[in-house]
C-alpha positions as CSV (number, residue, x, y, z in Angstrom):
1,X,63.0,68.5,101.3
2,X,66.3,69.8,101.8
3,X,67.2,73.5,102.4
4,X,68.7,73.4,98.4
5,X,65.0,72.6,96.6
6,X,63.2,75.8,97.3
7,X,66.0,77.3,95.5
8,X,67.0,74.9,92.5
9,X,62.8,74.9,92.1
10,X,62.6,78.6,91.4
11,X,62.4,79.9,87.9
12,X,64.9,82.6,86.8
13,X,65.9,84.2,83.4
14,X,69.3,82.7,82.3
15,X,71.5,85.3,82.6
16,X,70.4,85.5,86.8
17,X,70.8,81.4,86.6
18,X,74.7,81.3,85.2
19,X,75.6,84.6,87.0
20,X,74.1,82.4,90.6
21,X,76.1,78.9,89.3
22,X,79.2,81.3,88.8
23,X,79.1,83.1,92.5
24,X,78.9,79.8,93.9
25,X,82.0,78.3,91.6
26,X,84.1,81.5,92.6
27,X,83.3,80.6,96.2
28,X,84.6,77.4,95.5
29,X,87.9,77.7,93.6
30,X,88.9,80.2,96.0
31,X,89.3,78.0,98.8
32,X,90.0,74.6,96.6
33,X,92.4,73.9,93.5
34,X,90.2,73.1,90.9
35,X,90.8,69.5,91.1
36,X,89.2,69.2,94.3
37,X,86.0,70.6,92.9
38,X,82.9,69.2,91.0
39,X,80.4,69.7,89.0
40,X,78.3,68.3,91.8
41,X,80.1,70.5,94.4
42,X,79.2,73.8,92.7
43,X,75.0,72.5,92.1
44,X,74.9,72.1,95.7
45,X,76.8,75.7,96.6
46,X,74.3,77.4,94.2
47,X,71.2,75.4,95.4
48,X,71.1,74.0,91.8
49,X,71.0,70.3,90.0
50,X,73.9,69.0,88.8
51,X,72.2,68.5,85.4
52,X,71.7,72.3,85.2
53,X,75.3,73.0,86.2
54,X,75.8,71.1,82.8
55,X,73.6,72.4,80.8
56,X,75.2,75.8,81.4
57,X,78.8,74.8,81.0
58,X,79.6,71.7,80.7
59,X,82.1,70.0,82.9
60,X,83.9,71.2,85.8
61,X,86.5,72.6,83.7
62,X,83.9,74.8,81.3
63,X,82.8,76.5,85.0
64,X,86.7,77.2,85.6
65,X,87.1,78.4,82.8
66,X,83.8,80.9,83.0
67,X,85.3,81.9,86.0
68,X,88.7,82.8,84.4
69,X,86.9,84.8,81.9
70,X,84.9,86.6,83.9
71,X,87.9,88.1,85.4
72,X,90.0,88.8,82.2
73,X,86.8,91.1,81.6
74,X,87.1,92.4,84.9
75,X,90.9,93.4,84.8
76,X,90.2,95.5,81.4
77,X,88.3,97.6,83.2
78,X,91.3,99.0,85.1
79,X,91.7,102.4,84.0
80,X,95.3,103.4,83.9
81,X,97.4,106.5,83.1
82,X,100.1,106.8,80.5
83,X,103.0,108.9,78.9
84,X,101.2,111.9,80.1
85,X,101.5,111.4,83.3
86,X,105.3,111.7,85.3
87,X,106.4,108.3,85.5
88,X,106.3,108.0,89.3
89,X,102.9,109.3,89.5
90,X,102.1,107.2,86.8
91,X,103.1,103.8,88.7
92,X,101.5,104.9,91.8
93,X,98.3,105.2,90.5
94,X,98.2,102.7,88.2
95,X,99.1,100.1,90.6
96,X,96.2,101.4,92.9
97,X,93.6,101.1,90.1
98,X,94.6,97.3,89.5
99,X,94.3,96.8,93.2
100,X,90.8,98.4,93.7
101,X,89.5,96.1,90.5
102,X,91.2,93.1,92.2
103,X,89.6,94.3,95.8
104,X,86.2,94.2,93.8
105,X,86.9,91.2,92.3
106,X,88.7,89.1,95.3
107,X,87.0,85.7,95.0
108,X,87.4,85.7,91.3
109,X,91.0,86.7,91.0
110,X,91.6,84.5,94.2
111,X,89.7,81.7,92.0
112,X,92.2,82.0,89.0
113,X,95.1,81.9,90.4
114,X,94.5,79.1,93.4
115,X,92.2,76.8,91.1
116,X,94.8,75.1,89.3
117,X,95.2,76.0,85.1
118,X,93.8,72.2,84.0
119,X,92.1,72.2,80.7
120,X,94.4,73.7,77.2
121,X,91.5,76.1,77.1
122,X,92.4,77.6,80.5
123,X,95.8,77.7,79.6
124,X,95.4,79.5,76.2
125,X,93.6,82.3,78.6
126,X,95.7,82.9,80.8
127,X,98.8,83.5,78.6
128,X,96.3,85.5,76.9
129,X,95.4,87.5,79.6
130,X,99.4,88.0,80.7
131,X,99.9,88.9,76.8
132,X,97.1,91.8,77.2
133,X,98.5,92.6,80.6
134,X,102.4,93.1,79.3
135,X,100.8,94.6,76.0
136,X,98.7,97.3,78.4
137,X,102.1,97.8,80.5
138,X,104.2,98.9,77.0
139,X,101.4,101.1,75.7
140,X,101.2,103.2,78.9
141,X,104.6,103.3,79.3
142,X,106.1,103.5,75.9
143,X,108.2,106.6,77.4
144,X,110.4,104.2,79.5
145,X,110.2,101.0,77.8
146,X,111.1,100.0,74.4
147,X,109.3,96.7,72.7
148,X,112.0,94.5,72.9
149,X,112.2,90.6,73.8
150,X,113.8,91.3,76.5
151,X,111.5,93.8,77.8
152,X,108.7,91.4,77.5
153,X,110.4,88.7,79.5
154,X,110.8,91.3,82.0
155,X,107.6,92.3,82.0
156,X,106.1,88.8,81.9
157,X,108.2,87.7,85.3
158,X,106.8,91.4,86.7
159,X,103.5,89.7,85.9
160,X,104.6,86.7,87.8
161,X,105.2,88.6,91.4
162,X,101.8,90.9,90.7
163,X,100.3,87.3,91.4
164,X,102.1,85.9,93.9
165,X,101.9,89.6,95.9
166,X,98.4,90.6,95.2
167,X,97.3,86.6,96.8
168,X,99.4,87.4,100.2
169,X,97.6,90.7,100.0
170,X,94.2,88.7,99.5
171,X,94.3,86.6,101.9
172,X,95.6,89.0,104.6
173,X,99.6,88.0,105.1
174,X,100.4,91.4,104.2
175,X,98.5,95.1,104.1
176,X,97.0,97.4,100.7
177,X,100.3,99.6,101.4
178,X,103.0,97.4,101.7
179,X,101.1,95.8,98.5
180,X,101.3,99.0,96.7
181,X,104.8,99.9,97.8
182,X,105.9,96.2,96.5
183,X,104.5,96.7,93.0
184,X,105.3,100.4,92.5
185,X,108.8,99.7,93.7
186,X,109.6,96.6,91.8
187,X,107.7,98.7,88.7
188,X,110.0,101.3,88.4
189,X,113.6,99.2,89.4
190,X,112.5,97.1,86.7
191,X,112.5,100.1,84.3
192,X,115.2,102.3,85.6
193,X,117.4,99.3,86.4
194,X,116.5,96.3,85.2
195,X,115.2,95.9,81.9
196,X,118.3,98.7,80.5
197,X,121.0,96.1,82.3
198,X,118.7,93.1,80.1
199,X,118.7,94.7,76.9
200,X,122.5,95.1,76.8
């Protein structure tokens, strides 16, 4: 009997079953792209059969994209400020809200952006999920930025460096402030600066 069985053999509701398959694939596609990863990898991570790893999702790439999901719920949680708040202020704290969701979250965001965007389904949700993101960004700051083309290929690239940033942050190359500083600075060149010099 291996150290696995005890726990593949014990019954538990569904929801506890897919929440303990997707713990283990988080796990897994935050230290691996997603092509290094297998159905059979994530059963034995979550003490599982491979045939109930299927039966959940599917292939490897229904897991991935569980994953991905998971998170795109997780980031609407962040609770930002808008127009009513001074713009600096605004940035500030906005940019720390994202970041204590993403601390919460590490594995999974980790997971999204290291595990490789393989199947069309994947890649439909994550421009989705940049869409909402720039979307979100003109909403709260609709004071400062107009809806242009422009604007949103400004805001798209912003999106871009959040990412690269927020996964040196992660995995401890550089600290929350200097995180925070990088975003809020970038942020608010972008408006004062950037996007006017764009749009011209």
């Amino acid at each position: 009997m291996t150290a696995s069985e005890p726990t593949a053999r014990r019954r538990l509701p569904p929801g506890e079953r897919r929440t303990q398959i997707l713990a283990a694939a988080r796990e897994l596609f935050a230290q691996r792209p997603l092509e290094e990863v297998s159905s059979a990898d994530v059963a034995a991570a979550a003490g599982v059969t491979r045939a109930l790893v299927h039966h959940y999702f599917g292939g490897i790439s229904d897991v991935y994209l569980a994953v991905y999901e998971d998170l795109a719920r997780a980031m609407g949680d962040v609770r930002n400020r808008g127009v009513e708040t001074p713009i600096d202020e605004r940035i500030g704290y906005n940019a720390a809200a994202f970041l204590d969701v993403l601390a919460e979250h590490r594995e999974m965001w980790l997971a999204s952006v290291a595990g490789g965007i393989a199947s069309p389904e994947v890649r439909r949700l994550a421009r989705a999920v940049r869409e909402t993101t720039v979307e979100q960004m003109l909403v709260v700051n609709a004071d400062v930025l107009d809806d242009t083309p422009a604007t949103r290929v400004c805001l798209r690239g912003y999106v871009g460096l959040i990412n690269v940033v927020c996964r040196e942050w992660l995995t401890g190359r550089v600290t929350r402030e200097q995180t925070e500083l990088i975003l809020t600075s970038v942020f608010l060149d972008l408006v004062r600066r950037t996007v006017p010099r764009v749009g011209d």
